[in-house]
C-alpha positions as CSV (number, residue, x, y, z in Angstrom):
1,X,96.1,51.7,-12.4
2,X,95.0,53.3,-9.0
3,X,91.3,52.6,-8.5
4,X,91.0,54.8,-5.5
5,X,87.4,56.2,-4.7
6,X,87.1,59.7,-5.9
7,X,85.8,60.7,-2.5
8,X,89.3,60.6,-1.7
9,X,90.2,63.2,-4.3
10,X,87.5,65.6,-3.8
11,X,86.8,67.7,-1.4
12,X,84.3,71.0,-0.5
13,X,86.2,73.5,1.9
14,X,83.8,76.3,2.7
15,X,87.2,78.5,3.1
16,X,88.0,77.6,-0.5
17,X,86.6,78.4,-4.2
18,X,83.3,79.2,-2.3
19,X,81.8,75.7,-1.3
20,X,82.7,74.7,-5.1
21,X,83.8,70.5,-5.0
22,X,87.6,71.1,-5.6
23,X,90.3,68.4,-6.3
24,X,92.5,67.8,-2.6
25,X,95.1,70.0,-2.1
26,X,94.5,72.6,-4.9
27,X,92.2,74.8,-5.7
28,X,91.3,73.3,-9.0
29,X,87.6,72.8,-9.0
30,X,85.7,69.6,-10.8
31,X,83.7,72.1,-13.3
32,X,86.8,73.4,-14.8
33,X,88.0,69.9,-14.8
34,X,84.7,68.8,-16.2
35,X,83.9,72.3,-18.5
36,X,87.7,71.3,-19.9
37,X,87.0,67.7,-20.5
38,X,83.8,68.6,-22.7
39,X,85.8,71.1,-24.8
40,X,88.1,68.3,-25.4
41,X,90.9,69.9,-24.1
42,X,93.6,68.8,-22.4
43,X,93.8,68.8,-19.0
């Protein structure tokens, strides 16, 4: 299992999703992640 810190997963580009904290590389933002996670779905 990789423990890496999630500091190097997320980042806030203020040229992407509006400041929103967004996973590296994509434009997949933590609150979907997280809204997605609390409705059980799968991600």
């Amino acid at each position: 299992m990789n423990t890496s810190s999630y500091k190097e997963r997320i980042t806030v580009d203020p040229d992407i999703m509006l400041r929103k904290p967004i996973i590296k590389g994509t434009r997949i933002t933590v609150e979907l992640i997280l809204k997605k996670a609390l409705r059980r779905y799968v991600i």
